[in-house]
Structure formats: structure tokens, C-alpha cells
C-alpha positions, 0 to 999 in steps of 0.5 A: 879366725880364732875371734870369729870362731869364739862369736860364731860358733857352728850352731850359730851357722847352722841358726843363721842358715836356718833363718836364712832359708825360710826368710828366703822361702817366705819371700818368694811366697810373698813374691807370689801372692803379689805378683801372681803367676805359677810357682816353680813345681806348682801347675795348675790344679798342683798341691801346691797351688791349691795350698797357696791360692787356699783362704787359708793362705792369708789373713781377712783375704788380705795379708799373706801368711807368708808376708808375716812369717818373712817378718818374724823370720826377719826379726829373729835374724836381728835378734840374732846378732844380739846374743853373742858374748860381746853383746851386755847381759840385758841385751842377750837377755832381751835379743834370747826372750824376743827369739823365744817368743817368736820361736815358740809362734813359728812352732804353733804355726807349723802345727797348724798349717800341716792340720790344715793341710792334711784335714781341711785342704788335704793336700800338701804345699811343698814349699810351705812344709819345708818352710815349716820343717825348717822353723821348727829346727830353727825353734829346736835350736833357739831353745836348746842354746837358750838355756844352755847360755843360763850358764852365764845366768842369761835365761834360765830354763823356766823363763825360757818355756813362759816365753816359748808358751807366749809365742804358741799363744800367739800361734793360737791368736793367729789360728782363730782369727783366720777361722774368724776373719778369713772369707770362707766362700771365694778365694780368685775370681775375674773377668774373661777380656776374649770372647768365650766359645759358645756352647749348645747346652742342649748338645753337652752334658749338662746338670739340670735343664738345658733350656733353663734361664742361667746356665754357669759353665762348670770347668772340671777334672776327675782328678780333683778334690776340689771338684768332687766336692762342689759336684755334690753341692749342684743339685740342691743349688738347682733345687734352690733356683727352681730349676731356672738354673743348671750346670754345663760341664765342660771337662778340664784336665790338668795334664799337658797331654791334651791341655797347653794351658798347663805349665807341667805336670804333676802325678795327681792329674796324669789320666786326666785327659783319658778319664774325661775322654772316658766321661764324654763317651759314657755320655755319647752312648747314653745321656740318661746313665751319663748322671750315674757315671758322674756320681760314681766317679766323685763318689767314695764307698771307704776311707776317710777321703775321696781319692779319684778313679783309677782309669782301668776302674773308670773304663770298666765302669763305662763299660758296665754302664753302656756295653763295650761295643757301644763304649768302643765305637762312641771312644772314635767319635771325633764330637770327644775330641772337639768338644774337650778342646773347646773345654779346654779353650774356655780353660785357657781365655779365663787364666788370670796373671798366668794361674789357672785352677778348677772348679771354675764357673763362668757366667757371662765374661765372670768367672770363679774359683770358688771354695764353698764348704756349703749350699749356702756358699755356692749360692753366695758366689753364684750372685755376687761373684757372678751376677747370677740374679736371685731365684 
């Protein structure tokens, strides 16, 4: 006992339970991107799912992040069990100056996957916060007990910092390759093996005209960033085709409420189901304010984010819109319920290895989850991705 206290002091307990679990948390990440399928926690449309399906997520759309941070936690735990006394001088040496160089990678990465998260996919991976949170503790630890074993004149404080600042200029390395090399427009995409229900384009809401030459299937929430988004882009792509494209939207909602397609739910998404009945109503009364309604609700008048609807604001803005009797009367027609469970089945036949997500377009038996920053973006989907022919 008394040896393995002396090898194995309590902060190299603490170090190794660290390492031990973001290695375990990068391997189950890892796991998912291969395999596919929804994490524990994460439902369709969940923060988290947005996080791990992102382009942010791998490298050129081909190396996981996670898989390369299993590599570097993997490799710290090696260098660990070089840096006790019983280990040479030059071994310590070189096992603390490897942990250092990664340790300061880890924390570089930290940083820049919260950036990230919080500006440009605005949400927040549990998963990948935890891993993040424990590497920078595992990095606090790394450099204090670095420079306190300078006492046996292993590392002294200065080396320790030039190593540190190699890994963050690695950290660095991996950021801009990421903004260079990651695909910026699709991140999943497929082919539906069922037959998809047919949809009367002249009897749905539709963006554009219903007798237009290609028309692409618009899953959507209310609820959703990501759709907010793309609803803006619609018009101009429109615009772009010369009229000879438009929009189906066919409403979504990621809540078991009315969707079974939906492993659990998450708080983001729980008046999803009424905000769409709420939509679909507006649109039963009066097709021509239906369009007013929609930009209303993806629309922001303050902040420095969109934040959806709450459902008193949204019923009292259909309301203002169509009346309440009419709103009240056209809440009973049973063409709402058909229709959102239409919607939802078209949801259901385009799941890939067990994930789902929105905004999705169809076209055909294709489909796609896309991640536009631009017009130009959604074009380039739209006839890659999909096959719809040029304008």
C-alpha cells in the first residue's frame, strides 16, 4: 500500500479518472458517428443532435472530431504511466512535454468548439461540453503538477508554457483547417426505400406556385433554428429558378405529442405540435395572410438570436390575423389533423439508421438535411444533392 501510494498519489487518481472519462465520452461519440442512431438524451431536432450531425463535427466531412480527441486523450493516458519516480529523468521529461503539448491542444479545442457552439450552431452538446470541461481540468492538472515535479529539475516552468503554446498552436491548426476544408453546405442526406405520400400542392400551404415544374418538400418546426434560417433563403431561391421552383411545407414537430417518430422529448420543442396546428389554421381561414404569419413567426424584432413563438403570442397573432371566430371554427377541421399526420409520415419514411432531423427537403425518393449559410448554398444542394435540374 504504502508503494502504491508513493507511485500513485491522489492527483494522479484524479488525472487518470479525468483521462478516463472524456476517452470513454470520445469513444461513445466516435461510436455514434460510425454507427449512426440517437444518442441517450439526444431526440431528434435535441441540441445535441444539431451539435453531433453539425459540419462542425468532423474534419473535410470525414474524421470525426471526437475520433481524434479519443487519440489524444488515448495518448495522454500512455504518457501517464511515464511520469512517476520509478521512470529515468529523460523519460519523465519526455512523457511530461508529450502531456503538455497535448494538454495545451485539448484546451485550444475546448475554446473553440464552445465558440462554436454558442455563435455559429447556437446550441449546446451536452456531451461535448462535459468532454470539454473535463479536458480543461485534466490540462489545469497537467500543468500544475508539471512544474511542481521542477523540483526534481524535470520541467521547469518556462519549458512547461513553450509546450503548452505548441499544443494551442496546433488547436489553432485544427480550427482553420475546419474552416477550410469542411464542406459548408450538406451534412446528411439519402434516398426514401418506401413510397412517399403524395401531396395536392394546390390543397397546402405552399411557397411559390403550386403548378410550378419542381416542387421540393419542406419538412419544418417552428420551434427550430435551423428552419428559421432556411425559411428566408426560399424566396430568392425561387426567384433564382424563375418561378419554375416552389416550396411544400409540410410542418414537423419534434414532440412525441403527435409525432412517434421521436425517441423523447426535449424542452426546446414541447409546443411544436400546437404551434404547427396553430399555422395550419391560419392557413385554413385565409391562404393570402397565411405568408404573414409564417415570416412573423421566423422573424425577430430584438436580441442577438431568434428565439421562437411562444404558443399565447402565436395564437394571438392568428387571431389578429383571421379573427377569433373564424380561428376558432377552422381549430375543428379535421383536414389539420390529416394533414400534420401526413407531414409526419413523410418525417418518418425519410429516418436514416435510426436519425431523423429538420429542415429537411424531398425531391423525389432524395432527401436532405442541409446546412446552408447562403442562397447560393441552398441552390447547390438543391441540384446536387437532389437532382433538381438547372433554372
Amino acid at each position: 500500500m504504502r508503494t502504491t501510494g508513493k507511485y500513485w498519489p491522489w492527483w494522479r487518481w484524479i488525472m487518470t479518472g479525468l483521462n478516463m472519462l472524456a476517452l470513454v465520452l470520445s469513444a461513445i461519440m466516435s461510436w455514434h458517428f460510425l454507427v449512426g442512431g440517437s444518442m441517450v438524451g439526444c431526440g431528434g431536432g435535441s441540441p445535441c443532435e444539431k451539435v453531433l450531425n453539425s459540419q462542425w463535427s468532423t474534419i473535410a466531412g470525414i474524421l470525426p472530431i471526437s475520433g481524434l480527441a479519443f487519440g489524444v486523450y488515448l495518448a495522454i493516458l500512455a504518457a501517464s504511466l511515464f511520469i512517476g519516480p520509478s521512470s529515468e529523468a529523460p523519460i519523465r521529461r519526455l512523457a511530461w512535454s508529450v502531456m503538455l503539448i497535448l494538454a495545451g491542444s485539448i484546451a485550444g479545442s475546448a475554446i473553440w468548439f464552445t465558440i462554436l457552439q454558442k455563435w455559429i450552431i447556437g446550441d449546446f452538446c451536452l456531451y461535448c461540453m462535459t468532454t470539454h470541461l473535463t479536458g480543461l481540468l485534466l490540462t489545469i492538472l497537467i500543468i500544475w503538477r508539471s512544474v511542481t515535479d521542477s523540483s526534481r529539475y524535470i520541467l521547469r516552468p518556462l519549458p512547461a508554457m513553450v509546450r503548452v503554446l505548441i499544443g494551442l498552436v496546433l488547436a489553432g491548426i485544427l480550427a482553420a483547417s475546419q474552416v477550410g476544408f469542411t464542406p459548408s453546405a450538406v451534412y446528411r442526406d439519402g434516398e426514401s426505400q418506401d413510397n412517399i405520400p403524395a401531396i395536392d400542392y394546390h390543397a397546402v400551404p405552399i411557397v411559390g406556385s403550386p403548378d410550378a415544374p419542381y416542387v421540393v418538400t419542406l419538412l419544418f418546426d417552428y420551434q427550430c433554428p435551423h428552419c428559421q434560417k432556411i425559411h428566408f433563403m426560399l424566396d430568392e431561391v425561387i426567384r433564382l429558378y424563375d418561378g419554375k421552383l416552389a416550396f411544400a411545407l409540410c410542418p414537423a414537430p419534434l414532440n412525441t405529442q403527435c409525432n412517434p417518430y421521436i425517441p423523447r422529448d426535449v424542452d426546446e420543442f414541447k409546443n411544436s405540435c400546437e404551434l404547427a396546428k396553430i399555422g395550419l389554421a391560419v392557413w385554413v381561414v385565409n391562404r393570402e395572410v397565411f405568408p404573414d404569419f409564417e415570416n412573423w413567426m421566423f422573424t425577430f424584432e430584438s436580441g442577438d438570436r431568434w428565439r421562437p413563438r411562444s404558443l399565447e403570442t402565436a395564437r394571438e397573432k392568428a387571431v389578429e390575423l383571421v379573427g377569433q371566430a373564424k380561428f376558432d371554427a377552422a381549430w375543428t377541421d379535421p383536414w389539420i389533423g390529416q394533414y400534420l399526420q401526413t407531414s409526419i409520415r413523410i418525417y418518418g419514411q425519410t429516418i436514416q439508421d435510426g436519425r431523423g432531423g429538420i429542415p429537411k427537403l424531398i425531391f423525389g425518393s432524395r432527401w436532405v438535411i442541409p446546412e446552408p449559410y447562403n442562397t447560393d448554398d441552398l441552390v447547390m444542394i438543391l441540384q446536387k444533392s437532389l437532382g433538381v435540374p438547372t433554372p
